[in-house]
Structures are given as C-alpha cells and as structure tokens.
C-alpha positions in Angstrom: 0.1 9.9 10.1 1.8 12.3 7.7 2.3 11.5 4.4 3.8 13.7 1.3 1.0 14.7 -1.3 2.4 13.6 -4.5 -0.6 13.9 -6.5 -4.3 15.3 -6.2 -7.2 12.1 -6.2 -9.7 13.9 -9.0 -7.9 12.6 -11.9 -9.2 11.1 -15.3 -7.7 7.7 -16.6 -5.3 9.0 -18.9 -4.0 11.7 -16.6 -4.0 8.6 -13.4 -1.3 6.6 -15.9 0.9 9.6 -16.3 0.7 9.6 -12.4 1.1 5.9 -12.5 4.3 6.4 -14.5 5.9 9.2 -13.0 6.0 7.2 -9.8 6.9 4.4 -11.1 10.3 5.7 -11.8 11.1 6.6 -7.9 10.5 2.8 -7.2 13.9 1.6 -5.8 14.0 -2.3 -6.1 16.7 -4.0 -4.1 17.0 -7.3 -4.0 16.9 -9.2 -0.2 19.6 -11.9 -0.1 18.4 -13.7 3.3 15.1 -15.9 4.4 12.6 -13.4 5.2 11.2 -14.0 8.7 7.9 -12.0 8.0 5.8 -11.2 4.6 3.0 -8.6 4.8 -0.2 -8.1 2.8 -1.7 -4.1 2.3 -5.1 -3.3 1.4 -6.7 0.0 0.4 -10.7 0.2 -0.4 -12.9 3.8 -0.2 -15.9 2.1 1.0 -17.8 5.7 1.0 -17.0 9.2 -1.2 -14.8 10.1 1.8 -13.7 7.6 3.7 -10.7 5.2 3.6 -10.3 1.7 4.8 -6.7 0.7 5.0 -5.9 -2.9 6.2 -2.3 -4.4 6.4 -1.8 -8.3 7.5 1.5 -9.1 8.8 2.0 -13.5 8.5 5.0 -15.4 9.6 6.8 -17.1 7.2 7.5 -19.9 5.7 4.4 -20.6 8.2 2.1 -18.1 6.9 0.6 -18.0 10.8 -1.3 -14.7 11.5 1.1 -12.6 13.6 -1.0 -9.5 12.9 -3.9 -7.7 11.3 -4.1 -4.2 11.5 -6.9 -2.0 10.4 -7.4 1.6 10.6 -10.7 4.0 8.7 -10.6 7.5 8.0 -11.2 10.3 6.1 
C-alpha cells in the first residue's frame, strides 16, 4: 500500500490536536444525493508497539447484510 506521510506518530497531545486540525481543513465534504447501495465501517487498533491491525467491514444497505470483512496486520 503506499500512502503520503503527513505527519510523524511520536507526538504529544497538544502537538496531535494541531495535527488533528491542520487536517481537518483538507476534509472535502460533499453531500450524496442518491440511496447508497453500500455503507462501510473502518477500524484501526495497534495491538503491539509496532504493529497495526486495520479492519474494514463493507454491509449492504438498507439490509445491513455482511457483504464483506476485510482485515489486514502489519508493521
């Protein structure tokens, strides 16, 4: 996967929110004028220091079925 480093992890609270923030502004919200077909859920834990477990749970809707559930671990 390749992904653009926006940030650095080792951060303290106060300098996290001015992270949180700065990002915050690049969010583009747009809003969807039809019946979505699909709604999908995202999870991100650090179960150890160095590892990453990333889940993402695609559901039907209005149904809510299961269509998918994805899961990938890494460093």
């Amino acid at each position: 996967m390749d992904y653009r480093k926006l940030h650095g992890w080792d951060l303290s609270p106060e300098e996290a929110i001015k992270v949180q923030n700065e990002l915050r502004k690049k969010i583009k919200l747009v809003p969807y004028e039809e019946e979505p077909e699909y709604v999908a859920g995202v999870d991100l834990s650090f179960p150890g220091k160095k590892e990453g477990l990333a889940v993402i749970v695609v559901l039907e809707y209005p149904s809510f079925r299961i269509v998918e559930i994805v899961s990938e671990r890494g460093e």
